[in-house]
Each structure stands twice: as structure tokens, then as C-alpha cells.
N, CA, C and O atoms as a printed pandas DataFrame, in Angstrom:
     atom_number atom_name residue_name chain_id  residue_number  x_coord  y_coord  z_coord
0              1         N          UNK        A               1   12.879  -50.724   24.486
1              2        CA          UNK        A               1   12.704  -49.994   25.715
2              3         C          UNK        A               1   11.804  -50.770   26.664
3              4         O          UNK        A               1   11.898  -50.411   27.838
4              5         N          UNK        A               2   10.959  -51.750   26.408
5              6        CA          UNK        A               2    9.810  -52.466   26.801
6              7         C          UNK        A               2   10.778  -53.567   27.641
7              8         O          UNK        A               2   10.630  -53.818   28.837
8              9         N          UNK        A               3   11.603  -54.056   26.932
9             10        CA          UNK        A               3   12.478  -55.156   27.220
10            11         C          UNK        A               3   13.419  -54.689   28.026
11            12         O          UNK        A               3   14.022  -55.590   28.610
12            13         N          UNK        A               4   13.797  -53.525   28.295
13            14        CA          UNK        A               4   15.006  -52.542   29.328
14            15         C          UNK        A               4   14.224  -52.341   30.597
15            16         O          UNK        A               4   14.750  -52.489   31.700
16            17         N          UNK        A               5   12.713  -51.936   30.400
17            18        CA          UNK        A               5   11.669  -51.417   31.738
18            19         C          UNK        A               5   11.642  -52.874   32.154
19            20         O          UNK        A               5   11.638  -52.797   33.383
20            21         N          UNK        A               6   11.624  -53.924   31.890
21            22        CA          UNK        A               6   11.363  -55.243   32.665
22            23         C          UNK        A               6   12.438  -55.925   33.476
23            24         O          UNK        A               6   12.221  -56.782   34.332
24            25         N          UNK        A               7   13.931  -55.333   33.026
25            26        CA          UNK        A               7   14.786  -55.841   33.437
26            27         C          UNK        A               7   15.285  -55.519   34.788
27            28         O          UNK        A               7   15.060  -54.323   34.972
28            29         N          UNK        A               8   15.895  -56.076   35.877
29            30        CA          UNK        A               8   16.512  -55.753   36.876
30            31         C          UNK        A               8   17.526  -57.099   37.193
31            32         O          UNK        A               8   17.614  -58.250   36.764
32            33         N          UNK        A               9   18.348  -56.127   38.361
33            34        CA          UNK        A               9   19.275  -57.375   38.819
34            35         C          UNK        A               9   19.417  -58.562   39.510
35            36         O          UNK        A               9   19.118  -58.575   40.704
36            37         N          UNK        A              10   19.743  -59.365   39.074
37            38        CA          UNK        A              10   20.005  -60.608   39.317
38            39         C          UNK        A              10   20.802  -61.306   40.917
39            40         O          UNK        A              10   20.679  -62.292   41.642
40            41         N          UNK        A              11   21.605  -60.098   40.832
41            42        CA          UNK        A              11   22.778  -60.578   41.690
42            43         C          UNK        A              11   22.990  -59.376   42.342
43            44         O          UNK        A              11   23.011  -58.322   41.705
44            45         N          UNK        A              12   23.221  -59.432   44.085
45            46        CA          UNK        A              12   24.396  -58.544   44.692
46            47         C          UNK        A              12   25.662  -57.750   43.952
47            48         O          UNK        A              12   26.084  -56.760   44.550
48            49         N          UNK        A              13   26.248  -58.087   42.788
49            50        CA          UNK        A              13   27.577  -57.931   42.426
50            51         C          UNK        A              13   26.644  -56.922   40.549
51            52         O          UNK        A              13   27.373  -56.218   39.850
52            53         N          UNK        A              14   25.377  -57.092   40.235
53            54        CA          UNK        A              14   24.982  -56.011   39.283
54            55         C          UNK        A              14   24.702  -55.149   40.104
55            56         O          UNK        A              14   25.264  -54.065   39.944
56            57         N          UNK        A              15   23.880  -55.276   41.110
57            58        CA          UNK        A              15   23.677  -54.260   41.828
58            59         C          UNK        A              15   24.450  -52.770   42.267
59            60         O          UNK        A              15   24.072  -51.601   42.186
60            61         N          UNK        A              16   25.973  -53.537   42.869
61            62        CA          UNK        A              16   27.175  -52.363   42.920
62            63         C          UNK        A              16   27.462  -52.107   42.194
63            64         O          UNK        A              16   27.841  -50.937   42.256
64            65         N          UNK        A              17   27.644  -52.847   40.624
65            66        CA          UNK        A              17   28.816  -52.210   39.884
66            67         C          UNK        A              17   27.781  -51.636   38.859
67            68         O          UNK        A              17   28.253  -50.654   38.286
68            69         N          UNK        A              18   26.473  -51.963   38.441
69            70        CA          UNK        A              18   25.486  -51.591   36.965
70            71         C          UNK        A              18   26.228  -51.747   36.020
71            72         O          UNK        A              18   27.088  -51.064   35.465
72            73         N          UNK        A              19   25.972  -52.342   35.940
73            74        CA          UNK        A              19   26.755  -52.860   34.203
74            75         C          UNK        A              19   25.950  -52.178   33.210
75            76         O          UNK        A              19   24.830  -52.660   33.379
76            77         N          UNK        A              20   25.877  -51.288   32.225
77            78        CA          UNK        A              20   25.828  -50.829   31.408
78            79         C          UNK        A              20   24.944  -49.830   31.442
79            80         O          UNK        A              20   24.170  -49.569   30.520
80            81         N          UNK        A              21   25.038  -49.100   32.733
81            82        CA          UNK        A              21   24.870  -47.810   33.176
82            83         C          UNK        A              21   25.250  -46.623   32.408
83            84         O          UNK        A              21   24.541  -45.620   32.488
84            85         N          UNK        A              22   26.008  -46.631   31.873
85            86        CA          UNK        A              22   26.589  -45.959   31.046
86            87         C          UNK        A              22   26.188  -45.661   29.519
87            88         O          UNK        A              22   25.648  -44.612   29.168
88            89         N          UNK        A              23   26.375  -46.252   29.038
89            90        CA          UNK        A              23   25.309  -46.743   27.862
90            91         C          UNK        A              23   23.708  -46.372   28.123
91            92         O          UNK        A              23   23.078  -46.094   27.103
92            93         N          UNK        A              24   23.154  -46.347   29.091
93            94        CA          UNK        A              24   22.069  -45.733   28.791
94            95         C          UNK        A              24   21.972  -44.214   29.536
95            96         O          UNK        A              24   21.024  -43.483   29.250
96            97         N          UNK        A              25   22.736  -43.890   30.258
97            98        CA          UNK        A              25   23.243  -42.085   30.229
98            99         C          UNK        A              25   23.360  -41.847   29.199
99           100         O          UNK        A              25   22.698  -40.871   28.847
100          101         N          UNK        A              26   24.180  -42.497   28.153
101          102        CA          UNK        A              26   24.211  -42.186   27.289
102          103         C          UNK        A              26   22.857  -41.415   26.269
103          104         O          UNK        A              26   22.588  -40.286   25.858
104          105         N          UNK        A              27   22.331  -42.639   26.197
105          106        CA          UNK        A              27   21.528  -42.491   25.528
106          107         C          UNK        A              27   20.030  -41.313   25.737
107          108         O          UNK        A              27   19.389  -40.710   24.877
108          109         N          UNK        A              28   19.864  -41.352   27.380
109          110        CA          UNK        A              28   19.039  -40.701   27.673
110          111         C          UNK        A              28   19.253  -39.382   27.707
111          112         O          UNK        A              28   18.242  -38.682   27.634
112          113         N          UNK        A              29   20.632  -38.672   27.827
113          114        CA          UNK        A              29   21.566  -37.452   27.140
114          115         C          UNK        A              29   21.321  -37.485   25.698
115          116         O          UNK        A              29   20.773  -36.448   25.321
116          117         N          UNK        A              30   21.490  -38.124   24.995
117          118        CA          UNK        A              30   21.397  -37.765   23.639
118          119         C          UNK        A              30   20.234  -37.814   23.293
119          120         O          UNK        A              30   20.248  -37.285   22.181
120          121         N          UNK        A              31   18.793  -38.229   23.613
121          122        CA          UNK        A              31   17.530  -38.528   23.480
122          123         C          UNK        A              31   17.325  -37.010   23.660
123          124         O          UNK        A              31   17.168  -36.383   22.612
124          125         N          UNK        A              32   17.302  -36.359   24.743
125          126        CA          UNK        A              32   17.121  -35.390   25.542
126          127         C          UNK        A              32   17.353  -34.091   24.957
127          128         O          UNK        A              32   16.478  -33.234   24.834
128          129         N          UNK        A              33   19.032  -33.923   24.460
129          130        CA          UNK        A              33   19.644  -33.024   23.406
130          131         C          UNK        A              33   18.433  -32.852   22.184
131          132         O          UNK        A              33   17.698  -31.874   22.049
132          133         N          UNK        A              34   18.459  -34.560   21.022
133          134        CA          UNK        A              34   17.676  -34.163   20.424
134          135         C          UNK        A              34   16.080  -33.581   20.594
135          136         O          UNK        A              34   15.604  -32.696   19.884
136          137         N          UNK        A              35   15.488  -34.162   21.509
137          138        CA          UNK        A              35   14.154  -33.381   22.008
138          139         C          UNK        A              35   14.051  -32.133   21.884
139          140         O          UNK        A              35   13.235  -31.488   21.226
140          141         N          UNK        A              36   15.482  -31.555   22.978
141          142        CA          UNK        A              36   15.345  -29.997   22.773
142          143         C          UNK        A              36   15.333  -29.435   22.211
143          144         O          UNK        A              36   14.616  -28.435   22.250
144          145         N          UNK        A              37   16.851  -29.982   20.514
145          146        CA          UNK        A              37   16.929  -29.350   19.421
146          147         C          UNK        A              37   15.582  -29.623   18.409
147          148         O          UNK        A              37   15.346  -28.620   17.737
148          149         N          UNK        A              38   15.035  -30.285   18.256
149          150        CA          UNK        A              38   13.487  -30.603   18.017
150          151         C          UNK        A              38   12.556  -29.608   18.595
151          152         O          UNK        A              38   12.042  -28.829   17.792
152          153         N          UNK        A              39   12.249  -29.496   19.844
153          154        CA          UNK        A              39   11.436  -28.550   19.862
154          155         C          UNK        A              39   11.638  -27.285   19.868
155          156         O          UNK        A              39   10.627  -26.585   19.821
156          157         N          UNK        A              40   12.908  -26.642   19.922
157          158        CA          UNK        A              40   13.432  -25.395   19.745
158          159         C          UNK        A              40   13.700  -24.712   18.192
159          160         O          UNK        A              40   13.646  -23.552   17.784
160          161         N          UNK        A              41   13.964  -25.813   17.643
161          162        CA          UNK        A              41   14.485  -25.456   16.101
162          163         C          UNK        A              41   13.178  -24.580   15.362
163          164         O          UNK        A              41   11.986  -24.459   15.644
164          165         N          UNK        A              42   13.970  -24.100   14.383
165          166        CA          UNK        A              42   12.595  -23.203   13.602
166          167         C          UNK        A              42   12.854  -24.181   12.481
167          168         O          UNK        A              42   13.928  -24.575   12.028
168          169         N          UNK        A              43   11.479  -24.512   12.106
169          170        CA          UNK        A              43   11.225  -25.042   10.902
170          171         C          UNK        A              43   10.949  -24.051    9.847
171          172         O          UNK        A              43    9.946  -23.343    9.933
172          173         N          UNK        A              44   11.680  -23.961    8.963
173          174        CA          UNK        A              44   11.138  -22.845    7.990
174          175         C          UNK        A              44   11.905  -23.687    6.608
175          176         O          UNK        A              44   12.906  -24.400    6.546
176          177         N          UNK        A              45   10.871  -23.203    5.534
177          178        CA          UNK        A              45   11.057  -23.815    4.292
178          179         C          UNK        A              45   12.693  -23.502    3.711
179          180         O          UNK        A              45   12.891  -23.900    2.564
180          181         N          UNK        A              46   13.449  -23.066    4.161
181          182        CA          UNK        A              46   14.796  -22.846    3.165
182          183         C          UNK        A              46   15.699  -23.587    4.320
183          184         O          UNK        A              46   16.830  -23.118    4.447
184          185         N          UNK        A              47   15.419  -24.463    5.006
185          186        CA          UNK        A              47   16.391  -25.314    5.936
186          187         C          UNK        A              47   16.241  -26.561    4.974
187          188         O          UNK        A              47   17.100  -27.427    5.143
188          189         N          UNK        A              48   15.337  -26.789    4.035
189          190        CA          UNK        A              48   15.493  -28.207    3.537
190          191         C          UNK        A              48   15.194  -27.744    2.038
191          192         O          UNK        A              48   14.056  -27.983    1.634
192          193         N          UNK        A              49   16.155  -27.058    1.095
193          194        CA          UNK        A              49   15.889  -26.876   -0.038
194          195         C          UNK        A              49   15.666  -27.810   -0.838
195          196         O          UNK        A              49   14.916  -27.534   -1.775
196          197         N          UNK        A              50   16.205  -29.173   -0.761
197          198        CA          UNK        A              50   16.167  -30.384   -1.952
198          199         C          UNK        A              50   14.643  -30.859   -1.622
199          200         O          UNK        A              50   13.975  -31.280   -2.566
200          201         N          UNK        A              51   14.013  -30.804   -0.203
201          202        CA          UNK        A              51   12.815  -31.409   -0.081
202          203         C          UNK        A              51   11.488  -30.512   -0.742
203          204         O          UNK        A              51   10.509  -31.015   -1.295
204          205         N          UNK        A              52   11.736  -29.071   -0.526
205          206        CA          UNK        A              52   10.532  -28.468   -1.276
206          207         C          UNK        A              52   10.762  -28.462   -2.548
207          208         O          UNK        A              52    9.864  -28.517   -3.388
208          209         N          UNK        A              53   12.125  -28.389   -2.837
209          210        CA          UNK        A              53   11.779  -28.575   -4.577
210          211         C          UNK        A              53   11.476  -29.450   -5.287
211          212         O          UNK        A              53   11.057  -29.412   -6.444
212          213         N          UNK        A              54   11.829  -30.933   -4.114
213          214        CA          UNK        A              54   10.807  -32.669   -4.954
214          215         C          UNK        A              54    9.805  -32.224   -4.289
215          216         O          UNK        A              54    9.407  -31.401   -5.113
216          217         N          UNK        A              55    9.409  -32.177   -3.810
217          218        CA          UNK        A              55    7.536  -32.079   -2.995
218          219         C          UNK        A              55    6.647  -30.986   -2.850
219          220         O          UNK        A              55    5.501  -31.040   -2.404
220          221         N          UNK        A              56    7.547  -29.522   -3.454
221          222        CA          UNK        A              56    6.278  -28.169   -3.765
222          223         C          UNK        A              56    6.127  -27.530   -2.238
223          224         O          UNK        A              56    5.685  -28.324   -1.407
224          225         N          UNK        A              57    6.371  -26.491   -1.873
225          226        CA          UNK        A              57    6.178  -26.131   -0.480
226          227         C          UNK        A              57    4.883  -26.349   -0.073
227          228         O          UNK        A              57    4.759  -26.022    1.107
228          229         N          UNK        A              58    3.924  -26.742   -0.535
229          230        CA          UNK        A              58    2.997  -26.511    0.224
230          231         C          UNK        A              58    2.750  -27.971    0.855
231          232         O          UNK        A              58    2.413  -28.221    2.013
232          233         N          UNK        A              59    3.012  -28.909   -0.239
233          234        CA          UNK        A              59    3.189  -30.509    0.647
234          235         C          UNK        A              59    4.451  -30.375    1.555
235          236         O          UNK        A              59    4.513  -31.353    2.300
236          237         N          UNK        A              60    5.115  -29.810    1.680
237          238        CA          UNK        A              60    6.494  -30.249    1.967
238          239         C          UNK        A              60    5.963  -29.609    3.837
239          240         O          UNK        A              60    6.156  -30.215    4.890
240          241         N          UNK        A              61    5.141  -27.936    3.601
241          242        CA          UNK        A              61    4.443  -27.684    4.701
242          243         C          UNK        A              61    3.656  -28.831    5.260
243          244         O          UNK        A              61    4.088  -29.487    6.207
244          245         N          UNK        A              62    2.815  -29.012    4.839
245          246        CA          UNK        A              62    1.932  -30.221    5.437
246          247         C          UNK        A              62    2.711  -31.370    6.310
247          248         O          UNK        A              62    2.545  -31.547    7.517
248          249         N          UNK        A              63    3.543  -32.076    5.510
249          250        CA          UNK        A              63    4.252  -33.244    5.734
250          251         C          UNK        A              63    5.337  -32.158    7.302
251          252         O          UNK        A              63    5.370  -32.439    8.500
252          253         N          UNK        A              64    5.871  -31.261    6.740
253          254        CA          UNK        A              64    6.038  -30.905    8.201
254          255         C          UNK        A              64    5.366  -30.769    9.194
255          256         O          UNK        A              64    5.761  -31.558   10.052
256          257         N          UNK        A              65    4.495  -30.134    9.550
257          258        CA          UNK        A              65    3.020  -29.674   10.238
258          259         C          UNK        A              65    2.842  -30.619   11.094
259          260         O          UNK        A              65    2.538  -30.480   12.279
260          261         N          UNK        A              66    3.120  -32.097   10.221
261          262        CA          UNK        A              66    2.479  -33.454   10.795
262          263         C          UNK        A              66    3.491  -34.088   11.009
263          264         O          UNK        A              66    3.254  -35.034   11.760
264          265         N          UNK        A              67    4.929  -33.992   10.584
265          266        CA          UNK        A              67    5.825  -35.133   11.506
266          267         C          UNK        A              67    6.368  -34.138   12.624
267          268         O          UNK        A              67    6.585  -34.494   13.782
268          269         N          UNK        A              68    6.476  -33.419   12.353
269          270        CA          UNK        A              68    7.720  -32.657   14.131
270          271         C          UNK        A              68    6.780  -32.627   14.847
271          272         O          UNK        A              68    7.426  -33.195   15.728
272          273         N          UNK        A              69    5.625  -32.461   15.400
273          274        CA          UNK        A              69    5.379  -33.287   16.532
274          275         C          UNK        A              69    5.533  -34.449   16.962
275          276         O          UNK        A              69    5.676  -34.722   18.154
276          277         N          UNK        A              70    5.520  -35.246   16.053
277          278        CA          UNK        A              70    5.381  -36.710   16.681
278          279         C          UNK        A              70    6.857  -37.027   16.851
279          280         O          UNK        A              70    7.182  -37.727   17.810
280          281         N          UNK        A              71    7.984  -36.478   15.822
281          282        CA          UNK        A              71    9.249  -36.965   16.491
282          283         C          UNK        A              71    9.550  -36.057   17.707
283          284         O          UNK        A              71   10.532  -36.339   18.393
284          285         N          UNK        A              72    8.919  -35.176   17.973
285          286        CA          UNK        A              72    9.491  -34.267   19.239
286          287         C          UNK        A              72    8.455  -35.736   20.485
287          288         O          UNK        A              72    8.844  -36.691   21.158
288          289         N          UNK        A              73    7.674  -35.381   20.319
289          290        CA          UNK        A              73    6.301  -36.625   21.256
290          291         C          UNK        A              73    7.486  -37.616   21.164
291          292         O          UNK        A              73    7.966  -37.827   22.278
292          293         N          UNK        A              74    8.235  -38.437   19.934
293          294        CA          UNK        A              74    9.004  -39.736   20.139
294          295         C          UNK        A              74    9.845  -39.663   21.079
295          296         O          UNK        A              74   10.005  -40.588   21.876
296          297         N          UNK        A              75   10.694  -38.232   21.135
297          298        CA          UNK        A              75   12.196  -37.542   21.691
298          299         C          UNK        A              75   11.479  -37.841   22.884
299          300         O          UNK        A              75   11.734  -38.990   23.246
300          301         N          UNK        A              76   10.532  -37.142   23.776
301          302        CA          UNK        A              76   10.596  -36.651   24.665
302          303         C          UNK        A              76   10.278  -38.245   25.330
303          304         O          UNK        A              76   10.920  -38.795   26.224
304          305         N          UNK        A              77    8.974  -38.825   24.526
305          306        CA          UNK        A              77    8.847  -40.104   25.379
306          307         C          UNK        A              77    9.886  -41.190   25.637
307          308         O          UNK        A              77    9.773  -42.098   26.461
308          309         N          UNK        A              78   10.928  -40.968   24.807
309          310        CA          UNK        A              78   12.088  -42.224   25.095
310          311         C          UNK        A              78   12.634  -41.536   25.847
311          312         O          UNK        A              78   12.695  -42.324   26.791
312          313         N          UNK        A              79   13.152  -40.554   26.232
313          314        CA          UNK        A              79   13.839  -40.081   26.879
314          315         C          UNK        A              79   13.085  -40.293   28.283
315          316         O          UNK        A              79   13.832  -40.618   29.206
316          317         N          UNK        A              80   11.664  -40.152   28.597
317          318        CA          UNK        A              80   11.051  -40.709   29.744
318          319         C          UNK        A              80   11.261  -41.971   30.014
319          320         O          UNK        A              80   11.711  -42.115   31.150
320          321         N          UNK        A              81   11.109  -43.003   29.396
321          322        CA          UNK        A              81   11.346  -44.336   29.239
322          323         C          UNK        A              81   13.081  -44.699   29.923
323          324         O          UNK        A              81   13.499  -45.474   30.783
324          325         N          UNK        A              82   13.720  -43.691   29.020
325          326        CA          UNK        A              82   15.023  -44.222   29.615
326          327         C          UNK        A              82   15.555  -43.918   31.288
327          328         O          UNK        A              82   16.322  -44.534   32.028
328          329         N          UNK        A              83   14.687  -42.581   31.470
329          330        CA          UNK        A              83   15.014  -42.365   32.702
330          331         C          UNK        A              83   14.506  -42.889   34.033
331          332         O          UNK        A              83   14.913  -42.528   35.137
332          333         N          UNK        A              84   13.379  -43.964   33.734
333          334        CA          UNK        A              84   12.799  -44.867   34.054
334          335         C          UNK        A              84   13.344  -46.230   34.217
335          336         O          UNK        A              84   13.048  -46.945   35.175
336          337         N          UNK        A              85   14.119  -46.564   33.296
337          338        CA          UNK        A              85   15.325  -47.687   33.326
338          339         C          UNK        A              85   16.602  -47.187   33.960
339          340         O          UNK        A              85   17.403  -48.013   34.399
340          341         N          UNK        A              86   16.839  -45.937   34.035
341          342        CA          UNK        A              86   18.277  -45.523   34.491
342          343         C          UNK        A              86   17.839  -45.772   36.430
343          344         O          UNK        A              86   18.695  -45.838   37.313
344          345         N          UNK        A              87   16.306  -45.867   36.655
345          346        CA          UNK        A              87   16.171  -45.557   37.784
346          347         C          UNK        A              87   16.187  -47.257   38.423
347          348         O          UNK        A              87   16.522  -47.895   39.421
348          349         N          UNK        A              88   15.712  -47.390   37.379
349          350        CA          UNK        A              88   14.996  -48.894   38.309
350          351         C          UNK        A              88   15.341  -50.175   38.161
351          352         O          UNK        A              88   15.182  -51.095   38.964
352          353         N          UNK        A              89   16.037  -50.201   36.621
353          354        CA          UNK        A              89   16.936  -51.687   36.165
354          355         C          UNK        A              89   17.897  -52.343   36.951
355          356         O          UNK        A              89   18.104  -53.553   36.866
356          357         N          UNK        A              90   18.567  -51.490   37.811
357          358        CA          UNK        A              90   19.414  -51.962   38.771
358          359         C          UNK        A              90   19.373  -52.278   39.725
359          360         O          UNK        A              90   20.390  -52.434   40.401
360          361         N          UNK        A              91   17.791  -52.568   40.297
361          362        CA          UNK        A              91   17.364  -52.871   42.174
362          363         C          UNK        A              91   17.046  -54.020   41.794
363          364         O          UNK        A              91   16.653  -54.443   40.707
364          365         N          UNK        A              92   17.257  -54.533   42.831
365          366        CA          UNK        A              92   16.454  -56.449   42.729
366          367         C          UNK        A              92   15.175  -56.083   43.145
367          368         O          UNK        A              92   14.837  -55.127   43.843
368          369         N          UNK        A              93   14.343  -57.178   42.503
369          370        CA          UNK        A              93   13.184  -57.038   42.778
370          371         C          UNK        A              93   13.101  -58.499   43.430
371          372         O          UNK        A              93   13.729  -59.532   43.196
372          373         N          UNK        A              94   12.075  -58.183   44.343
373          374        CA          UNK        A              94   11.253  -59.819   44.959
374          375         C          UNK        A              94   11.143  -60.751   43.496
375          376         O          UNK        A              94   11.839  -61.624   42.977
376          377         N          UNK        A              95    9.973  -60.106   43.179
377          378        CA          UNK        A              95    9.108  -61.252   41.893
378          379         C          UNK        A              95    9.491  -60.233   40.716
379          380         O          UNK        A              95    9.271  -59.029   40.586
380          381         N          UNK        A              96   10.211  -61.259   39.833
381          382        CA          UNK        A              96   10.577  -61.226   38.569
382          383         C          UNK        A              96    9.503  -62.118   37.667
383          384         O          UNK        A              96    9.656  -62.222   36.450
């Protein structure tokens, strides 16, 4: 994503057409979806039966507790990131 925010066009002829504009709609739609289904979903112990029964509900709580934020925080920040490249990868800039 670091390497997508730096990029812009080269030429008059990326400019009109964006070449792979698409591909990152893409992506920033599906980033977005999952975010929502991430932060909307109910986490409750009988959505992942094979995991509390290797790990005991009460780790299996914990270990939840502490990752769905950070993949919802991951969702939401790429999805910022991309819409940041959907905006700006395609203008020429002066100084590259």
C-alpha cells in the first residue's frame, strides 16, 4: 500500500485511461465489506466450535478480546489507504 500511495502517472495517456483502476475498486469494496462484516458481527463462543474446544473458552475469549479489534483497525485502515490511492495515483505530479 506504501508502494501504491507513491505512485502516480507518468504520461498524458495513464492519466485518461487509469490503468488498473479497477482492481483497486476492487479491492477497496471488498476491504470495506469486510470492515463492516467485522465490526458488525457478534462474536460469541459457538460461531467457532473447533477453536474453543483446542483452546478452553476462556483463552479462546481472550485471544478474541484481543484480535477483532486490530483486524477491524487493519479493515478499516486499508480501506483508508486504498481510497487514498483510488484518489491520487492517477494525477501527474510535478516532482516525483
Amino acid at each position: 500500500m506504501l508502494a501504491g500511495d507513491r505512485m502516480s502517472a507518468a504520461t498524458e495517456q495513464q492519466v485518461r485511461k487509469k490503468p488498473g483502476r479497477e482492481f483497486i475498486t476492487f479491492l477497496l469494496i471488498s476491504n470495506f465489506a469486510m470492515w463492516a462484516i467485522n465490526t458488525f458481527q457478534t462474536q460469541t463462543p459457538h460461531h467457532n466450535p473447533i477453536q474453543v474446544k483446542f483452546y478452553g473458552p476462556e483463552a479462546w475469549a481472550i485471544f478474541t478480546h484481543i484480535s477483532v479489534p486490530l483486524g477491524i483497525y487493519y479493515r478499516f485502515h486499508s480501506t483508508v489507504c486504498f481510497s487514498n490511492i483510488w484518489k491520487n495515483a492517477w494525477k501527474k505530479r510535478k516532482h516525483i
